[in-house]
N, C-alpha and C positions, 0 to 999 in steps of 0.2 A: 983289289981296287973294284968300287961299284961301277958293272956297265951307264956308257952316257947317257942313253933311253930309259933305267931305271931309275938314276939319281932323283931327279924331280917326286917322281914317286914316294921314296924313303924319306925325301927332305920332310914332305908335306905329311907323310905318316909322323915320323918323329915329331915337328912342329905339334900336330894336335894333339900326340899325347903328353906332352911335356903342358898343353896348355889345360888340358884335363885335370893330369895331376895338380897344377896350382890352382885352378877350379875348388876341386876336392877340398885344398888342404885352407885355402880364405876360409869355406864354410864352414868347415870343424872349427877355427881356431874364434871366427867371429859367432859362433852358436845358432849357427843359421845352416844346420845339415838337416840335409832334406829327406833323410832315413830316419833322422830321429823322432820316437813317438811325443807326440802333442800331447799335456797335458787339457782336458777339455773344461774341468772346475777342480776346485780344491779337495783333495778329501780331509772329513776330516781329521784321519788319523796323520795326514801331512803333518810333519814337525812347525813348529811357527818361525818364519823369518826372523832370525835374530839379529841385531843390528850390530853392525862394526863399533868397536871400542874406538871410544873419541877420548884419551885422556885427559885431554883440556877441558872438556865438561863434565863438570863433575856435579854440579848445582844447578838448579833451575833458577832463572831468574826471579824476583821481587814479583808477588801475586799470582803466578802461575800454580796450579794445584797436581797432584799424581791423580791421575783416575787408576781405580779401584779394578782388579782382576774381574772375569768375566766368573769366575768361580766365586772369589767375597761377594758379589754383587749377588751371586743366586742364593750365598746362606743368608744374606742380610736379609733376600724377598723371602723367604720360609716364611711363611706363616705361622703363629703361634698353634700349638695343637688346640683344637674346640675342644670346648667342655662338652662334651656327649658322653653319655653311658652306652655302655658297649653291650650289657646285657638286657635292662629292662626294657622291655616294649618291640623285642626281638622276638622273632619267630622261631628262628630256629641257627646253627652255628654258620650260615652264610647270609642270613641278616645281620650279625655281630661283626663278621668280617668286613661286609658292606660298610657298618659305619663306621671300624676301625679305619677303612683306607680314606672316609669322610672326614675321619677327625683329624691324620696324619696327612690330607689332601694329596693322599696319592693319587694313582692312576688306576692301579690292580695291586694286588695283595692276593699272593697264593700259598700254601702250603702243602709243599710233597714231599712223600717218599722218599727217600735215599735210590730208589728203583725207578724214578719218574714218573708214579703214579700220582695223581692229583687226591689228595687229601681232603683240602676242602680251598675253596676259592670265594674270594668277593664278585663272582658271577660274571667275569668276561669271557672272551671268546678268545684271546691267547692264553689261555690256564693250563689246555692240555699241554701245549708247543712249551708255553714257560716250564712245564713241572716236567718235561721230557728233556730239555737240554740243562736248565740250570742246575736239576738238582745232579746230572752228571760230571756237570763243572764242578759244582761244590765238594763231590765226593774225591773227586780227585784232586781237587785245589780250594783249600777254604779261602785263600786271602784273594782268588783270581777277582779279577775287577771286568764290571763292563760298565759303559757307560749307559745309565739311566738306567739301570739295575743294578738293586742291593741284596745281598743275601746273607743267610746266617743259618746255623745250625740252632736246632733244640729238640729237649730231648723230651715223650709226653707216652706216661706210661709203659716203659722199654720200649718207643718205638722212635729209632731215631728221625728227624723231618727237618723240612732246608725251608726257611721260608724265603718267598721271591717276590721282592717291592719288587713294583716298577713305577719310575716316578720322573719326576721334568725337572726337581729341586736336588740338590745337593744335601743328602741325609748327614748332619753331623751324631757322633757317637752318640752323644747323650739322650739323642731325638729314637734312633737305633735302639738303643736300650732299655726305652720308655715303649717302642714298639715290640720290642720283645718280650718283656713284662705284662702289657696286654695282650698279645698272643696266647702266654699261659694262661694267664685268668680265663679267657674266653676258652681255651681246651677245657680247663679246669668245669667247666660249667655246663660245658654241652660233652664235651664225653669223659 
């Protein structure tokens, strides 16, 4: 039995932690706990909100349209490739690359090494940093994906090379492949 001068005591202890405890457990259960880290913005590698299945909707109403992915929207703004020549009126094989990234409206256009050495560049200043990480991603993974970076192998005189767009569009294959084709020629011409 508790003495009668401590009772008061334990009552009032016990009272607040029992009140603590249901403190604690509203804020967990309503998503308002106070340890939890704050998201500050989105990132973008965040997955996208997906919406709860409404089976009753199945159809859009009369005159309402789908808007188009944020991805179809950037191959439809592609631009058409410019008609430029890649070799005449070129100086030398970083004038060719220059107008290659001018006709595919890239950003930069580099081509390196399997070792990360910079090959030759359309003359930016992320060339070395690109041809040091990407061409190690490619060696160890051809299909790795980044965003706003494209990459591919080829192959120019037994030397194997990763070329590295970097670009704001959405590169469809066939556009890839028209890029890669110029690529050789332009090797083909300057070395």
């Amino acid at each position: 039995m508790v003495r009668p001068d401590l009772f008061l005591p334990v009552a009032i202890t016990g009272i607040v932690i029992l009140a603590l405890i249901a403190v604690v457990l509203y804020l967990k259960r309503s998503g308002k706990w106070l340890f939890a880290g704050k998201k500050t913005e989105k990132s973008p590698y965040d997955p996208p909100h997906l919406p709860d299945y409404q089976p009753g909707e199945t159809s859009l109403p009369a005159g309402h349209a789908v808007a188009a992915s944020p991805a179809l929207a950037r191959i439809a703004e592609l631009p058409d490739p410019k008609g430029i020549n890649l070799i005449e009126k070129r100086n030398d094989l970083t004038g060719s690359l220059v107008a290659l990234a001018d006709k595919y409206s890239l950003a930069e256009f580099t081509i390196a090494t399997t070792d990360g050495l910079i090959f030759a560049s359309s003359g930016k200043d992320a060339a070395q940093t690109d041809a040091a990480t990407y061409s190690e991603l490619y060696k160890n993974d051809p299909l790795a994906e980044t965003p706003g970076v494209k990459l591919f192998g080829l192959r120019h005189k037994g030397s194997e090379l990763v070329g590295i767009i970097r670009t704001h569009n959405t590169l469809p294959d066939e556009i890839l492949q028209q890029i890669t084709a110029d690529t050789k020629v332009i090797l083909n011409w300057w070395i």
